[in-house]
MITIZA-167660 format. One record per atom (N, C-alpha, C): x, y, z; atom name. Coordinates in steps of 0.001 Angstrom, whole numbers, plus 500000, padded with zeros to 6 digits. Layout:
! MITIZA-167660
[[X Y Z] "CA"],
...
END
This chain:
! MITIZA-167660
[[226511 532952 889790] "N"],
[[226147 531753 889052] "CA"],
[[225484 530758 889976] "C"],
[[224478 530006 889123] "N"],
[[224019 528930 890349] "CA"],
[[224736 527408 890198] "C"],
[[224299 527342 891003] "N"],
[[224646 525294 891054] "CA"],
[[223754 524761 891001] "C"],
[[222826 524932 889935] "N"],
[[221734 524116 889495] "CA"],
[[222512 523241 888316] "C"],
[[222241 521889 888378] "N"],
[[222779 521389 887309] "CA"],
[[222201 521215 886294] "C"],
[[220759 521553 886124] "N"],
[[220054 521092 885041] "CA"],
[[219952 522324 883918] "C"],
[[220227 523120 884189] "N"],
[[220209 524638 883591] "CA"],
[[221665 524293 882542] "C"],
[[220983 524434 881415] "N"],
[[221497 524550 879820] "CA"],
[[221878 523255 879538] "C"],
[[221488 522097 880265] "N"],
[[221580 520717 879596] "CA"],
[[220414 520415 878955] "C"],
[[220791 519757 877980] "N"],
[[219726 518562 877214] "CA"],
[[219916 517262 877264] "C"],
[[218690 516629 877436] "N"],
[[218693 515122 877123] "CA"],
[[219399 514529 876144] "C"],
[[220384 514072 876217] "N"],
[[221029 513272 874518] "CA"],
[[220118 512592 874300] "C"],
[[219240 512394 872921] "N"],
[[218598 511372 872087] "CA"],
[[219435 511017 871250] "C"],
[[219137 509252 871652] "N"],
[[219951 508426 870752] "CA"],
[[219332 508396 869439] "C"],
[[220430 508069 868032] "N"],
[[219358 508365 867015] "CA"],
[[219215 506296 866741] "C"],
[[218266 506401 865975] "N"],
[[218622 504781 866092] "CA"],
[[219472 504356 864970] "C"],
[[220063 503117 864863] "N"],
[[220969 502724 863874] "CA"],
[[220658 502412 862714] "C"],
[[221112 502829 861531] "N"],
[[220768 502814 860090] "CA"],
[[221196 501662 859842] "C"],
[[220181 500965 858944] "N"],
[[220139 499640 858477] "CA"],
[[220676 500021 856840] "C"],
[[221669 499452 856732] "N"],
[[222177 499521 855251] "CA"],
[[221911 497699 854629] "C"],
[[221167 498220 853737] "N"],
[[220752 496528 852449] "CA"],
[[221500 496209 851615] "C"],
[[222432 495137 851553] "N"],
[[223414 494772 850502] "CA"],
[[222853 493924 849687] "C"],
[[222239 494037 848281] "N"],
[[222292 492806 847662] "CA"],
[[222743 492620 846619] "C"],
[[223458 491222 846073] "N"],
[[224355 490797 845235] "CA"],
[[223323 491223 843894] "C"],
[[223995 491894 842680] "N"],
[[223581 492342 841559] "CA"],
[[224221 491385 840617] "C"],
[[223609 491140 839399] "N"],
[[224292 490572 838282] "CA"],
[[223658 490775 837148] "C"],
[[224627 490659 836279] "N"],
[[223863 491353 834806] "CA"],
[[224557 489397 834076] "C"],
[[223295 489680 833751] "N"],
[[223445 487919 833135] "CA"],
[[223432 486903 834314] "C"],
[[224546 486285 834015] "N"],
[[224524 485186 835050] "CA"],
[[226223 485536 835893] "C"],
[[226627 487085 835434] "N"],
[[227615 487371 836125] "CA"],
[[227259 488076 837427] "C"],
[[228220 488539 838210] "N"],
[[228125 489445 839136] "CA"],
[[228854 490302 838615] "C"],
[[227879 491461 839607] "N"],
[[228715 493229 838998] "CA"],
[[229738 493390 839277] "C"],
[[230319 492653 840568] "N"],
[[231738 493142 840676] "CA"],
[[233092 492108 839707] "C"],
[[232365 491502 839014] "N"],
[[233439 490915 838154] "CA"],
[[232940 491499 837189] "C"],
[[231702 491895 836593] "N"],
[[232219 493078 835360] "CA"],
[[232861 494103 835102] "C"],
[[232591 495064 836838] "N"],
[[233414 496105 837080] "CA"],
[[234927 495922 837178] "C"],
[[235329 494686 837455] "N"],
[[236853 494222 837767] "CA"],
[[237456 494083 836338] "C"],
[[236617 493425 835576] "N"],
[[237302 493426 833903] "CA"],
[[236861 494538 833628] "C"],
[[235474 495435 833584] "N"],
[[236466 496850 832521] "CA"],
[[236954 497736 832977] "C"],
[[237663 497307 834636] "N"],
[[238374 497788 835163] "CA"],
[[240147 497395 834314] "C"],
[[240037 496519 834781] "N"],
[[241504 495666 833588] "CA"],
[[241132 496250 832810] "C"],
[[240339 496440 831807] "N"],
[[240396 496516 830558] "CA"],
[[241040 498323 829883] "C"],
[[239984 498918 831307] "N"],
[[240386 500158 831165] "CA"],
[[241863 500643 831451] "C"],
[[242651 499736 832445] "N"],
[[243972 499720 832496] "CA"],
[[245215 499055 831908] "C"],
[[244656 498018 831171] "N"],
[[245583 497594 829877] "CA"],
[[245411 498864 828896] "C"],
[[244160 499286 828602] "N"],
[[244413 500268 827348] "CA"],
[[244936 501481 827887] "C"],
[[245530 502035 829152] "N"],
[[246159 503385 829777] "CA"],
[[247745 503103 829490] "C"],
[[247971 501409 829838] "N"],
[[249138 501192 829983] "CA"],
[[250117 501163 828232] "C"],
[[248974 500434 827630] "N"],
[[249175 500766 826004] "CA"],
[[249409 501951 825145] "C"],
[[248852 502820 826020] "N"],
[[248574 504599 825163] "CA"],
[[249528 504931 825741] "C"],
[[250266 504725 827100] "N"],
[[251296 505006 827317] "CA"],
[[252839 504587 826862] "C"],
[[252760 503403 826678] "N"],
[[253994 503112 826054] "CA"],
[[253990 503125 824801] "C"],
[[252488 503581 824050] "N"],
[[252815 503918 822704] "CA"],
[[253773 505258 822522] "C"],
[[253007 506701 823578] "N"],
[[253353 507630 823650] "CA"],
[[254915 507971 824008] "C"],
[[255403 507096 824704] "N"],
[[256683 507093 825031] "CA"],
[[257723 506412 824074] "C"],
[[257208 505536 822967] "N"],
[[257727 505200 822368] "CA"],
[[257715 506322 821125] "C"],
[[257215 506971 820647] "N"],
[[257327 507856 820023] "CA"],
[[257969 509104 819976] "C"],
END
C-alpha cells in the first residue's frame, strides 16, 4: 500500500444553503392559520360528539 494521501479522496463541495420563503396567506381578511385552527376545532368537537353519541348508545 502507499502513503500517498491523495489517492481515493475527494474534494467535499459545499452545497449552498436553501433559502426557504414564508409568506403570511389569508383568505379574506383572515389568516390561514386561524382558519385551519377552527376547522380544526370544529373537526374535533364533531369526533368528540360522534363519540359520546356512540357510547351513549
Amino acid at each position: 500500500m502507499s502513503n500517498n494521501s491523495k489517492v481515493g479522496q475527494r474534494a467535499s463541495r459545499q452545497q449552498k444553503p436553501t433559502k426557504i420563503v414564508v409568506e403570511r396567506h389569508y383568505v379574506g381578511t383572515e389568516k390561514m392559520e386561524t382558519v385551519f385552527k377552527r376547522i380544526a376545532e370544529e373537526q374535533i368537537t364533531k369526533k368528540v360528539k360522534d363519540m359520546a353519541q356512540s357510547n351513549a348508545s
